[in-house]
C-alpha positions as CSV (number, residue, x, y, z in Angstrom):
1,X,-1.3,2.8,1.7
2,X,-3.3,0.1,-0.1
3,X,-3.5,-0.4,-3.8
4,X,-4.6,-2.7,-6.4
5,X,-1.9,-4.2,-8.4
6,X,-2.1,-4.9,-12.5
7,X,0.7,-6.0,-12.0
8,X,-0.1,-9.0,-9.9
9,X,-1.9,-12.5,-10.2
10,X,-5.7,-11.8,-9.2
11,X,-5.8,-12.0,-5.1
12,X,-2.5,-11.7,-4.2
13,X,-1.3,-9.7,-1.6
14,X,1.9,-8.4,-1.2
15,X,3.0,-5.7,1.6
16,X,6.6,-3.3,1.5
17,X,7.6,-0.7,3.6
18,X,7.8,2.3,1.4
19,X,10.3,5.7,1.2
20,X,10.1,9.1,0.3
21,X,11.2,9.4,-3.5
22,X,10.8,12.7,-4.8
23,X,11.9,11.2,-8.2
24,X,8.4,9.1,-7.9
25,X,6.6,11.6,-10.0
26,X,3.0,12.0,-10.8
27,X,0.3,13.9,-12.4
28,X,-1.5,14.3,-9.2
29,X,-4.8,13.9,-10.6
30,X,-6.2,10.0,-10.7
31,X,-2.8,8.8,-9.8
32,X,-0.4,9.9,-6.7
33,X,2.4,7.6,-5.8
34,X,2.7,7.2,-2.0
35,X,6.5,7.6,-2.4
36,X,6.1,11.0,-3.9
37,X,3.0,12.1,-1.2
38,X,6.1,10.6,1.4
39,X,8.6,13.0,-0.2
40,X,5.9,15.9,0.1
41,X,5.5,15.5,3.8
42,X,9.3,15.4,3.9
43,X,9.9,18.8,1.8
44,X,6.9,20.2,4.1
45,X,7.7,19.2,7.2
46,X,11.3,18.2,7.6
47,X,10.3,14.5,7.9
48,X,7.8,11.5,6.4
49,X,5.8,9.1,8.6
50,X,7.2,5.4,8.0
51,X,4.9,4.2,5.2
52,X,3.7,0.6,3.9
53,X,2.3,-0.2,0.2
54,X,-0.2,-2.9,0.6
55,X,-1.4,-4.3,-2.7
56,X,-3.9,-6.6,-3.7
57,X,-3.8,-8.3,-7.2
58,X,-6.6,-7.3,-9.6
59,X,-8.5,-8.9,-13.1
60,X,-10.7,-6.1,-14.1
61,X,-10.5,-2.5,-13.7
62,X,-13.4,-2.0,-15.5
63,X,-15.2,1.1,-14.2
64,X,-18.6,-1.1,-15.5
65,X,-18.0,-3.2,-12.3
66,X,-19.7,-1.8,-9.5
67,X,-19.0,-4.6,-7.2
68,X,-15.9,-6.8,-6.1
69,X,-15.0,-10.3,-7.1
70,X,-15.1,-13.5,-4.6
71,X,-11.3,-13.3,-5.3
72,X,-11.2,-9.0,-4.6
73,X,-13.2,-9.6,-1.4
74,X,-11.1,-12.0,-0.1
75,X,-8.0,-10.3,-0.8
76,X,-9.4,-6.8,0.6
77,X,-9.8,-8.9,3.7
78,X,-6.4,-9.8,4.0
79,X,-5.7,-6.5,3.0
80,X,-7.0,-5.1,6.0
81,X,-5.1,-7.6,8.4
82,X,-1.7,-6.4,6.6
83,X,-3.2,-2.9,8.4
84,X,-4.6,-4.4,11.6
85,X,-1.0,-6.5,12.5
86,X,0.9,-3.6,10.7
87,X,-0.8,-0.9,13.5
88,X,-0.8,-3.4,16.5
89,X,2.2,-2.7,19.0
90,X,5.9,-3.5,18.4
91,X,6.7,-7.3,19.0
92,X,10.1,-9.3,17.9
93,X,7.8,-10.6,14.4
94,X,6.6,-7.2,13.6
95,X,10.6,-5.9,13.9
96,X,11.7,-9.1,11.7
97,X,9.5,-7.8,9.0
98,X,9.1,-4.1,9.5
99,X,13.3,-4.0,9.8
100,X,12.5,-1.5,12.9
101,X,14.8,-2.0,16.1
């Protein structure tokens, strides 16, 4: 899942694997935590796919802005590495941080 963060200096980036929290309520309209859509395919199907929250930090969520900051662009970037490495086949550095045998 990728995200931008308020809660975060402007640009970073900040990756965590993720689990199915049913408690991770939400209205389901603008906003759907990936925990609770996790939980979802659980209840549904009897099991979740593993699941990452990438985040990049944002300044201005103004809906005025139609375009993306030097500092957004370069962290969307990175974002999208975070996917690439996180998608590539298992190696011993993708365990160490995925905490997958």
């Amino acid at each position: 899942f990728l995200d931008a963060a308020a809660d975060a200096e402007p640009g970073a980036v900040h990756c965590r694997r993720i689990e199915p929290d049913a408690s991770a309520l939400s209205t389901m309209a603008h906003f759907l935590d990936p925990r609770e859509l996790l939980a979802w395919c659980q209840g549904l199907h009897g099991r979740a796919p593993e699941g990452y929250l990438s985040t990049a930090g944002g300044a201005c969520f103004d809906y005025a802005h139609c375009q993306l900051t030097p500092i957004a662009e370069a962290a969307l970037e990175r974002l999208l590495e975070q996917v690439a490495w996180l998608t590539q086949p298992q190696t011993d550095d993708h365990r160490a941080l995925t905490g997958k045998p």
